[in-house]
N, CA, C and O atoms as CSV, one atom per row, in Angstrom:
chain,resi,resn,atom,element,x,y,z
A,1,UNK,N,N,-20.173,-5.805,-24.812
A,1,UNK,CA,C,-19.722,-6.804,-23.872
A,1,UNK,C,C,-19.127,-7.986,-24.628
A,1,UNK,O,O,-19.387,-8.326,-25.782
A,2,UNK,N,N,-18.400,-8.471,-23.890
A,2,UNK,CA,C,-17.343,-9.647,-24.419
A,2,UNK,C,C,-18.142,-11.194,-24.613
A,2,UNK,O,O,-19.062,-11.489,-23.851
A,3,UNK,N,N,-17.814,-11.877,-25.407
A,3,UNK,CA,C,-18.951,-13.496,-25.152
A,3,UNK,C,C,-17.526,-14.339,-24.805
A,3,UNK,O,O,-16.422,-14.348,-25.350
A,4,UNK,N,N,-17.888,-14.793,-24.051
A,4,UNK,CA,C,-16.733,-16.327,-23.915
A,4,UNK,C,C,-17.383,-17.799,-24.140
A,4,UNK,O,O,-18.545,-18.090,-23.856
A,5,UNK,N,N,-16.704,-18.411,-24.533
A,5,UNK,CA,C,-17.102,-20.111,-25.046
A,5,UNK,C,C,-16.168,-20.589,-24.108
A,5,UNK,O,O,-15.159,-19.895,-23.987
A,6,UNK,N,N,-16.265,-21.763,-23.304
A,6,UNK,CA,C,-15.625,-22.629,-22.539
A,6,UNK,C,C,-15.917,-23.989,-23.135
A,6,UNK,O,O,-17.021,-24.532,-23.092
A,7,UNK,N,N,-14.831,-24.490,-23.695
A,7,UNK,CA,C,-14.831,-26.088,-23.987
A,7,UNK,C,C,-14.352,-26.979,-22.901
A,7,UNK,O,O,-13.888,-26.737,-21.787
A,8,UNK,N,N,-14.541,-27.831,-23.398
A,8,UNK,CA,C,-14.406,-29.519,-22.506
A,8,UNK,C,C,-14.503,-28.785,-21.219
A,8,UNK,O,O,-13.444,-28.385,-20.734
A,9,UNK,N,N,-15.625,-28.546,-20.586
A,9,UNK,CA,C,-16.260,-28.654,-19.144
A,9,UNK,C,C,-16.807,-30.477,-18.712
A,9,UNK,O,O,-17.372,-31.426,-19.255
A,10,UNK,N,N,-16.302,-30.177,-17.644
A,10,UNK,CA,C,-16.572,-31.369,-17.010
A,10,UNK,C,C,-17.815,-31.680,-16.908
A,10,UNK,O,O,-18.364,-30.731,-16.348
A,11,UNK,N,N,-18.694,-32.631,-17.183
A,11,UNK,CA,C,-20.034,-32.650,-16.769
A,11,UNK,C,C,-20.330,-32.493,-15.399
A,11,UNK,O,O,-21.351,-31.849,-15.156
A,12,UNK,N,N,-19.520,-33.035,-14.213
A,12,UNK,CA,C,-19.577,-32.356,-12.640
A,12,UNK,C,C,-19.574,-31.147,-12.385
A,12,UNK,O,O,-20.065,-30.665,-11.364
A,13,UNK,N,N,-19.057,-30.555,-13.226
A,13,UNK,CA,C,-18.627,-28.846,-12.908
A,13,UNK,C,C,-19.996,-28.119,-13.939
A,13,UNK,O,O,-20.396,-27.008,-13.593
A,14,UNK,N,N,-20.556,-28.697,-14.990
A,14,UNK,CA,C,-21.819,-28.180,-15.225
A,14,UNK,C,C,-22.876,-28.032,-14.265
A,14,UNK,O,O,-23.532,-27.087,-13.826
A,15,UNK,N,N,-22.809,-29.868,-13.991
A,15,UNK,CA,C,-24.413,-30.034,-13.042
A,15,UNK,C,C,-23.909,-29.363,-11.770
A,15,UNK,O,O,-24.853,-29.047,-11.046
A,16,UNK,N,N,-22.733,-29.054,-11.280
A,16,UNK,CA,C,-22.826,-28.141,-10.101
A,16,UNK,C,C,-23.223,-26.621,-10.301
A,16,UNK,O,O,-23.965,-25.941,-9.592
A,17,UNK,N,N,-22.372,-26.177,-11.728
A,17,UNK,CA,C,-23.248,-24.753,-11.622
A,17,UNK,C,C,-24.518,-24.577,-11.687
A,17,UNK,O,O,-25.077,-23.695,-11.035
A,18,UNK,N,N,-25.273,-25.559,-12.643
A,18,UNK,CA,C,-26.439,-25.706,-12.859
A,18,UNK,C,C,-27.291,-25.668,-11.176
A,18,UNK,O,O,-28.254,-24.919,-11.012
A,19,UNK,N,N,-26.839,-26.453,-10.189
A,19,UNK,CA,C,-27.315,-26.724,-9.138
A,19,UNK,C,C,-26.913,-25.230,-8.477
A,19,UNK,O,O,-27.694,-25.128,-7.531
A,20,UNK,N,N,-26.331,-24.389,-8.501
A,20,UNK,CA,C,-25.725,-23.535,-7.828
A,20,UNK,C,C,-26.325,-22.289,-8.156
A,20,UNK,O,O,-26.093,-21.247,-7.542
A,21,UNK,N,N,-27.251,-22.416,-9.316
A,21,UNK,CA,C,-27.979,-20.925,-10.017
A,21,UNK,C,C,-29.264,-21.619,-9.729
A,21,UNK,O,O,-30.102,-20.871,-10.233
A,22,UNK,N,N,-29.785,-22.465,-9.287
A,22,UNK,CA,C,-30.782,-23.219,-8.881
A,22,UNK,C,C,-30.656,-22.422,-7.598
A,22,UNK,O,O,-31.056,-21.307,-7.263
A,23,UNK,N,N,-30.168,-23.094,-7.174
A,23,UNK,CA,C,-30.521,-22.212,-5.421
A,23,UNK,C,C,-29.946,-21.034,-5.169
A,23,UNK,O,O,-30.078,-20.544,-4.047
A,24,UNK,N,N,-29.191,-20.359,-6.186
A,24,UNK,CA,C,-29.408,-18.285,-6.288
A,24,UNK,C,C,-30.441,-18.031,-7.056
A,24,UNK,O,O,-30.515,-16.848,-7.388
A,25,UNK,N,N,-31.595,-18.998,-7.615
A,25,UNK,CA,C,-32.480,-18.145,-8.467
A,25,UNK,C,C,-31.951,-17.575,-9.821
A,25,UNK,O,O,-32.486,-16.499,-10.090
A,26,UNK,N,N,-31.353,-17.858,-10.429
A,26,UNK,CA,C,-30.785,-17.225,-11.605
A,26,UNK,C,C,-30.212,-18.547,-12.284
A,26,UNK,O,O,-30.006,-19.658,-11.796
A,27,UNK,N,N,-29.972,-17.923,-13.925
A,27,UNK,CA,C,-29.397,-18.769,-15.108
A,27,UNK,C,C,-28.152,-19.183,-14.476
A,27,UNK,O,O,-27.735,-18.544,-13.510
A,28,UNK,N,N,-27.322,-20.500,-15.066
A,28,UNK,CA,C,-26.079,-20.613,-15.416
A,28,UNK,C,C,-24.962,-19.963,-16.021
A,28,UNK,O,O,-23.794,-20.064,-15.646
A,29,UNK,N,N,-25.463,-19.177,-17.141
A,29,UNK,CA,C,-24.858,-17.750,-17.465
A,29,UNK,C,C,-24.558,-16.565,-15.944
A,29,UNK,O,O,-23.574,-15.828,-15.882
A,30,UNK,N,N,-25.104,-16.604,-15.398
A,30,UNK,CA,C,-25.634,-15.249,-14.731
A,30,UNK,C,C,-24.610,-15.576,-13.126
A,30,UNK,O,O,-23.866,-14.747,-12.602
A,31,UNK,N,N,-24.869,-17.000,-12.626
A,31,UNK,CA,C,-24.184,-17.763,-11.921
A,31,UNK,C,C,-22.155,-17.354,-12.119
A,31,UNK,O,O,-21.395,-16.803,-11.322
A,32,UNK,N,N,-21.896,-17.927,-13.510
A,32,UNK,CA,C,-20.809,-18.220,-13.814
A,32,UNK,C,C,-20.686,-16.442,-14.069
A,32,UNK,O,O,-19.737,-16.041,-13.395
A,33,UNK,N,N,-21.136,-15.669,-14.579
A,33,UNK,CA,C,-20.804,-14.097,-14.521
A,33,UNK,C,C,-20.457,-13.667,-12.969
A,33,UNK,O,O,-19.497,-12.912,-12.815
A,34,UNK,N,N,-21.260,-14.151,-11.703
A,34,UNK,CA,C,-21.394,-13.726,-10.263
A,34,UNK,C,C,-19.869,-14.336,-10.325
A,34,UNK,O,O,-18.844,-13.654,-10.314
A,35,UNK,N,N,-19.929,-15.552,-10.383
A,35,UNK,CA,C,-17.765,-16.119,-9.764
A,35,UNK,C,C,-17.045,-15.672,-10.451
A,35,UNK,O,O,-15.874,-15.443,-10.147
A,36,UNK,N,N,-17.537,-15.443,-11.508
A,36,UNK,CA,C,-15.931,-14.497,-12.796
A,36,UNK,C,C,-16.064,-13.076,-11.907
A,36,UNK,O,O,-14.977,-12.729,-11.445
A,37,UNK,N,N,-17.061,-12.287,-11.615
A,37,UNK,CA,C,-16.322,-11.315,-10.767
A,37,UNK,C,C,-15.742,-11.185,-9.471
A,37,UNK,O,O,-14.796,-10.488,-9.105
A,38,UNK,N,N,-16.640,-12.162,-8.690
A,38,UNK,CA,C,-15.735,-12.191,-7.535
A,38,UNK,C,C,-14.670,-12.882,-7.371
A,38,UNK,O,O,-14.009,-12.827,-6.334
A,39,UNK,N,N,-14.308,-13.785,-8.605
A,39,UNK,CA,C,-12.524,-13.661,-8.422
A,39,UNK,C,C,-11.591,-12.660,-8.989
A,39,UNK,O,O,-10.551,-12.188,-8.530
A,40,UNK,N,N,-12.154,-12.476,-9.985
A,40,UNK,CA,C,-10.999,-11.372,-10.372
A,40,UNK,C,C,-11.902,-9.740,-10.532
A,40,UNK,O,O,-12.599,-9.076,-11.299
A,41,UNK,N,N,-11.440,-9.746,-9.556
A,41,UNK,CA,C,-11.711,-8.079,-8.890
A,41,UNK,C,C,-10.813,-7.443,-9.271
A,41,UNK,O,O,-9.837,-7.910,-9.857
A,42,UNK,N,N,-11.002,-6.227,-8.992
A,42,UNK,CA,C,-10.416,-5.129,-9.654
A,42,UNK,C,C,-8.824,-4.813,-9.338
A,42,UNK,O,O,-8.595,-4.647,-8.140
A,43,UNK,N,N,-7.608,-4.694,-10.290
A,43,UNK,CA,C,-6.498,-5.262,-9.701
A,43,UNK,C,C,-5.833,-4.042,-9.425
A,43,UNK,O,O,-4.960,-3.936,-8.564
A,44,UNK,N,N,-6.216,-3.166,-10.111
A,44,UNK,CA,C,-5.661,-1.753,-9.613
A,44,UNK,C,C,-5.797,-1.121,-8.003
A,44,UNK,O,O,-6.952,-1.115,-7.576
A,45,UNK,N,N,-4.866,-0.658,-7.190
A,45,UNK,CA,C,-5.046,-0.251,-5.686
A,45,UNK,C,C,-5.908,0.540,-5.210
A,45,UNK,O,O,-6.574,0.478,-4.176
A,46,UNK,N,N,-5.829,1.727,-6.497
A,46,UNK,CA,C,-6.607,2.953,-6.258
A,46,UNK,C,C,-8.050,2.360,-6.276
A,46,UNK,O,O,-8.935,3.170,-5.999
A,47,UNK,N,N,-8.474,0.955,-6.584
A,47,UNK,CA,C,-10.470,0.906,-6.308
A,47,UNK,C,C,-10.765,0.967,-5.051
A,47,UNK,O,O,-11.793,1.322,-4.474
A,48,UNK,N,N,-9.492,0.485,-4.580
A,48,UNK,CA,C,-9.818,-0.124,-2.583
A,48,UNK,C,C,-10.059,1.021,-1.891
A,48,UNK,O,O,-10.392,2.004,-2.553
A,49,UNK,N,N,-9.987,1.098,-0.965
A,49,UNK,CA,C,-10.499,1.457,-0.128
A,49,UNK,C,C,-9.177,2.008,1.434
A,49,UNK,O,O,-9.291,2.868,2.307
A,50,UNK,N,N,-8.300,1.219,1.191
A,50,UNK,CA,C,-7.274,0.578,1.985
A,50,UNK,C,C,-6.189,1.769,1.718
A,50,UNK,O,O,-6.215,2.319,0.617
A,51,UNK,N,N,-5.441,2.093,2.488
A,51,UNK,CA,C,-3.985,2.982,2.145
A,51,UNK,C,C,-3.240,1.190,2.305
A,51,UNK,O,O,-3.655,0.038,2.429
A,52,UNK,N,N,-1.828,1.977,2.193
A,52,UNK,CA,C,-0.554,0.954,1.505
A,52,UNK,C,C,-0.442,0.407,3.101
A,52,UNK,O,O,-0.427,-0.822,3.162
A,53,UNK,N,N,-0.346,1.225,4.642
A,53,UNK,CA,C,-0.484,0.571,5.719
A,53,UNK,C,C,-1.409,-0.211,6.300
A,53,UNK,O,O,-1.109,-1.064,7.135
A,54,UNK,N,N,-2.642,0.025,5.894
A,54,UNK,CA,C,-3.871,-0.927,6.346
A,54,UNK,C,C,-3.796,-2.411,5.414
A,54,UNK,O,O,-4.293,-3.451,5.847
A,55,UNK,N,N,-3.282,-2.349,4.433
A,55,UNK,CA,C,-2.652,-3.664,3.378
A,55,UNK,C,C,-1.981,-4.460,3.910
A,55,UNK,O,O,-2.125,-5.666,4.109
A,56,UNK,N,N,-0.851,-3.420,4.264
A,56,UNK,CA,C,0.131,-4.616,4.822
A,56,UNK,C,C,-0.336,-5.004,6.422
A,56,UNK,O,O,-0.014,-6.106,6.866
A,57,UNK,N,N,-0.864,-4.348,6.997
A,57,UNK,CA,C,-1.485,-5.048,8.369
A,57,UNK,C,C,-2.353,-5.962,7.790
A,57,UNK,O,O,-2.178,-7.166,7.606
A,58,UNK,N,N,-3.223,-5.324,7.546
A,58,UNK,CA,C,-4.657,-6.619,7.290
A,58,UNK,C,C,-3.945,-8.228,6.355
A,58,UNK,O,O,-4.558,-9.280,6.539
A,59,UNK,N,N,-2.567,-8.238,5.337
A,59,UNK,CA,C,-2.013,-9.186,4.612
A,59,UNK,C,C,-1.003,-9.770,6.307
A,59,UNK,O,O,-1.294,-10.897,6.709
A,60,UNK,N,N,-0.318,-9.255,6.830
A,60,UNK,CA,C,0.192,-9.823,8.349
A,60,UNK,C,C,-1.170,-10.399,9.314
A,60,UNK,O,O,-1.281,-11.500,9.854
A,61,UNK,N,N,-1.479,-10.030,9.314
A,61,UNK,CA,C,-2.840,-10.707,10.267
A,61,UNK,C,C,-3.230,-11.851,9.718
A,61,UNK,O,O,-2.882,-12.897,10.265
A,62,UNK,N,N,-3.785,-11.875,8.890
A,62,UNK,CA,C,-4.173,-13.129,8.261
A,62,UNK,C,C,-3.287,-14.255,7.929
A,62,UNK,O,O,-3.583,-15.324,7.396
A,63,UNK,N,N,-1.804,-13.699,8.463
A,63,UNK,CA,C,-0.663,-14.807,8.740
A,63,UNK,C,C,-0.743,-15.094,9.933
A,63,UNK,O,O,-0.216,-16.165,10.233
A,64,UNK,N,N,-1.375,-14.330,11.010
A,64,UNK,CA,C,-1.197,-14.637,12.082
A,64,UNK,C,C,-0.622,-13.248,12.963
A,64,UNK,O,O,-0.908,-13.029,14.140
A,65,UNK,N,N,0.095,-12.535,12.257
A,65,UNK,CA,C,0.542,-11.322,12.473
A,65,UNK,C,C,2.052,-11.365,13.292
A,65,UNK,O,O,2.627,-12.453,13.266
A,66,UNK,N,N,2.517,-10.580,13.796
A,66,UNK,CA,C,3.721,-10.708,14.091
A,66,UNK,C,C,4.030,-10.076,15.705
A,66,UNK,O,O,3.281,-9.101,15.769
A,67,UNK,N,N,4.754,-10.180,16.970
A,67,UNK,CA,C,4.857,-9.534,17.906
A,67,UNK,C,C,6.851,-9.764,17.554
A,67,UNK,O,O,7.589,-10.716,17.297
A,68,UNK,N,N,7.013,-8.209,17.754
A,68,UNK,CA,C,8.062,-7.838,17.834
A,68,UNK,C,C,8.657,-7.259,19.350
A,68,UNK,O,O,7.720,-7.026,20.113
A,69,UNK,N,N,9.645,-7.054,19.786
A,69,UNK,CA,C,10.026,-6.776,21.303
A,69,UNK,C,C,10.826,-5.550,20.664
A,69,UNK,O,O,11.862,-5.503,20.000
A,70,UNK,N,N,10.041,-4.692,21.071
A,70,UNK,CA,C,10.783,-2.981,21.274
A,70,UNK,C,C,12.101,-2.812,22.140
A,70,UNK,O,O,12.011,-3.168,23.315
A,71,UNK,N,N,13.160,-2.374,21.754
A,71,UNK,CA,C,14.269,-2.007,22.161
A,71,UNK,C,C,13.785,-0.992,23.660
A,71,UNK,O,O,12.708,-0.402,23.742
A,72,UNK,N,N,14.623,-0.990,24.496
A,72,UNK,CA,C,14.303,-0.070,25.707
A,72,UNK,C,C,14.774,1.416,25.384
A,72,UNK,O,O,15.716,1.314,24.598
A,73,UNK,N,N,14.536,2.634,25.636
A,73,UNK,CA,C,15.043,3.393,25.160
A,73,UNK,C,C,15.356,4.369,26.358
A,73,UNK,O,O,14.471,5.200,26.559
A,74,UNK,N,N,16.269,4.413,27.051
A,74,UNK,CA,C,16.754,4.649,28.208
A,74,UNK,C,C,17.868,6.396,28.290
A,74,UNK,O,O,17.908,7.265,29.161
A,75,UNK,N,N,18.485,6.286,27.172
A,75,UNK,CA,C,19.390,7.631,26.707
A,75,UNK,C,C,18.573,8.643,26.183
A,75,UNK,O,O,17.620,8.236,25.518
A,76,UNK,N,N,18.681,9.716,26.295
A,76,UNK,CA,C,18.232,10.535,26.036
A,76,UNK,C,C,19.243,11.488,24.859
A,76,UNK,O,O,20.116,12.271,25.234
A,77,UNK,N,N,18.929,11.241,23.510
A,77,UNK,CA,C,19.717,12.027,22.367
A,77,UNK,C,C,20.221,13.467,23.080
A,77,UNK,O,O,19.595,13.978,24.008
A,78,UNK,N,N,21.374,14.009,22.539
A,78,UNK,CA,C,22.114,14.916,23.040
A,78,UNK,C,C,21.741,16.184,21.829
A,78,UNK,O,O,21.543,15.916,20.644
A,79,UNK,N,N,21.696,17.561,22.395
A,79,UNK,CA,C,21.346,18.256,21.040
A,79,UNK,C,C,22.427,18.694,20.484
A,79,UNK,O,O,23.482,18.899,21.085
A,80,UNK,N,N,22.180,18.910,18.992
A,80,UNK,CA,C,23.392,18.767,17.616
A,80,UNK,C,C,23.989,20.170,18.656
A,80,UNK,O,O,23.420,21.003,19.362
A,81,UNK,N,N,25.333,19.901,18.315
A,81,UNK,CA,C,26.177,21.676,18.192
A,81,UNK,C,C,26.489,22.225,16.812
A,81,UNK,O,O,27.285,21.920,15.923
A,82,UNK,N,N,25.241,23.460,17.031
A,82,UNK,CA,C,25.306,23.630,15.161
A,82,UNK,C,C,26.454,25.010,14.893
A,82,UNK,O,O,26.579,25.573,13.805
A,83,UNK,N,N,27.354,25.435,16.372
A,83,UNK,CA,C,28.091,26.236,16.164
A,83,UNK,C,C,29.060,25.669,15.973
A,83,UNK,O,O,29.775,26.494,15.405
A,84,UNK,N,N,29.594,24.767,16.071
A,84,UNK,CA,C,31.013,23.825,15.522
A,84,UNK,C,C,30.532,22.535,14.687
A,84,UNK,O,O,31.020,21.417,14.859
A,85,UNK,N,N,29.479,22.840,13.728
A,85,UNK,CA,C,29.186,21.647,12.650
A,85,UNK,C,C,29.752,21.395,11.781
A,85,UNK,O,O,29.727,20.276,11.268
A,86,UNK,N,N,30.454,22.403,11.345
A,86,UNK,CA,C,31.111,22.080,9.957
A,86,UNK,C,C,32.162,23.435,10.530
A,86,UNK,O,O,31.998,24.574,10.967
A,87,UNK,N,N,33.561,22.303,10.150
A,87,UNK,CA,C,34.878,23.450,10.087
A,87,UNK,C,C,35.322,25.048,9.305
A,87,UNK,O,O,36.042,25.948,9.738
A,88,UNK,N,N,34.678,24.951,8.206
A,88,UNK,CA,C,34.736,25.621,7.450
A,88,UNK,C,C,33.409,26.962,6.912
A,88,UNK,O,O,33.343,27.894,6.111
A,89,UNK,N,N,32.676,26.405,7.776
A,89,UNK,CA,C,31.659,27.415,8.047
A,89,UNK,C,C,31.433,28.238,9.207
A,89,UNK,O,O,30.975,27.734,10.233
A,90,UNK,N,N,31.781,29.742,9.114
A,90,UNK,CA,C,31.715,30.200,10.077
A,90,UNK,C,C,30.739,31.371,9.822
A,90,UNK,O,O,30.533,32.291,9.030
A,91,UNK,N,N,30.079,30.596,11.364
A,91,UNK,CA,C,28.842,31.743,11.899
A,91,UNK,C,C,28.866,33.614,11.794
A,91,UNK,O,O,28.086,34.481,11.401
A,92,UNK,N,N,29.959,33.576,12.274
A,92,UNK,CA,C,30.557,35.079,12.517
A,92,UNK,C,C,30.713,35.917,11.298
A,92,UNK,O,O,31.241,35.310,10.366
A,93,UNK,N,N,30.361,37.273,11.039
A,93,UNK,CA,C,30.415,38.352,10.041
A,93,UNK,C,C,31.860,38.616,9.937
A,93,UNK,O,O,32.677,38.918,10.807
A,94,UNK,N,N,31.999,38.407,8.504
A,94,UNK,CA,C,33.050,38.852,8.072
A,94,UNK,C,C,33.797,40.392,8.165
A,94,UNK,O,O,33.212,41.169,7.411
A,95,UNK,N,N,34.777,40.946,8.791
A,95,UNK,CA,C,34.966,42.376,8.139
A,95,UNK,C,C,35.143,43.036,7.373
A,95,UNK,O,O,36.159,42.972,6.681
A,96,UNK,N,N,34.014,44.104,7.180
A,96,UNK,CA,C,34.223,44.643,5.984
A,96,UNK,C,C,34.943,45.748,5.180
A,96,UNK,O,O,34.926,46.914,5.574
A,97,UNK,N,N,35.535,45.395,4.120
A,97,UNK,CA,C,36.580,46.487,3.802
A,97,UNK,C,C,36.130,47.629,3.576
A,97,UNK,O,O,34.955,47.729,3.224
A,98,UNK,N,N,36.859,48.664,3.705
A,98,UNK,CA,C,36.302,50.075,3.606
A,98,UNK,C,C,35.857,49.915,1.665
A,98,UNK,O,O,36.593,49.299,0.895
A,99,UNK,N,N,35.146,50.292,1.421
A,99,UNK,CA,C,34.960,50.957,-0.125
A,99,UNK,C,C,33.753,52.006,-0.398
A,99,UNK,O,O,32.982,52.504,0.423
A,100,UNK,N,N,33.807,52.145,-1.448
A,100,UNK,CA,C,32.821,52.987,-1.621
A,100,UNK,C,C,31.283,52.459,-1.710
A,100,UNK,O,O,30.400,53.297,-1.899
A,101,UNK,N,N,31.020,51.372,-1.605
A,101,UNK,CA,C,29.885,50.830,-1.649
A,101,UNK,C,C,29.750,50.394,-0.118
A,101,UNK,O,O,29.092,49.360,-0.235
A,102,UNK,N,N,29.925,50.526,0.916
A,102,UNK,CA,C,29.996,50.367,2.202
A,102,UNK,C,C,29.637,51.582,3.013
A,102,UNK,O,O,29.798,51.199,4.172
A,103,UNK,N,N,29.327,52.564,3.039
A,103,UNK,CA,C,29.062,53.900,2.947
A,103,UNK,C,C,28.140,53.843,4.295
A,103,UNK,O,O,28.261,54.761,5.107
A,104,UNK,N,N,27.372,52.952,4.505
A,104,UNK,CA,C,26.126,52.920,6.205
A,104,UNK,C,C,26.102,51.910,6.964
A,104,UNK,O,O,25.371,51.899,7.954
């Protein structure tokens, strides 16, 4: 495990951790280990829990989220004509020349 040294701490920001592992029951070490992880959590996606759509909802919500107005959809799409799709492709069997490999 890693050791870290922190210089010029504020004496406010001591006697608060100090006060703050006071009432979790635990060292100042142990305190300042609990907030070093819960800020920097794990930065990779794959720890969560979350797919890439529940992200971006749950990151919109907490803006407030968004209402959008759906277009009316009144026409009904027409189906493709896949016998005149392309000019140059034709559906129809070619005739075949007599040869000797044509035989059945």
């Amino acid at each position: 495990m890693a050791t870290l040294t922190i210089r010029n701490l504020d004496d406010a920001v001591r006697d608060r951790l100090r006060q703050r592992a006071a009432e979790h029951g635990h060292s100042m070490e142990e305190e300042v280990r609990q907030i070093l992880r819960q800020v920097v959590k794990p930065a990779d996606k794959a720890a969560t829990n979350e797919g890439l759509g529940s992200q971006i909802h749950n990151h919109f919500a907490r803006l407030g989220g968004a209402e959008l107005e759906l277009p009316s959809r009144s026409d009904t799409p027409a189906a493709p004509d896949l016998m005149n799709a392309h000019p140059r492709i034709s559906l129809q069997q070619p005739e075949r020349q007599n040869s000797r490999f044509n035989r059945y």
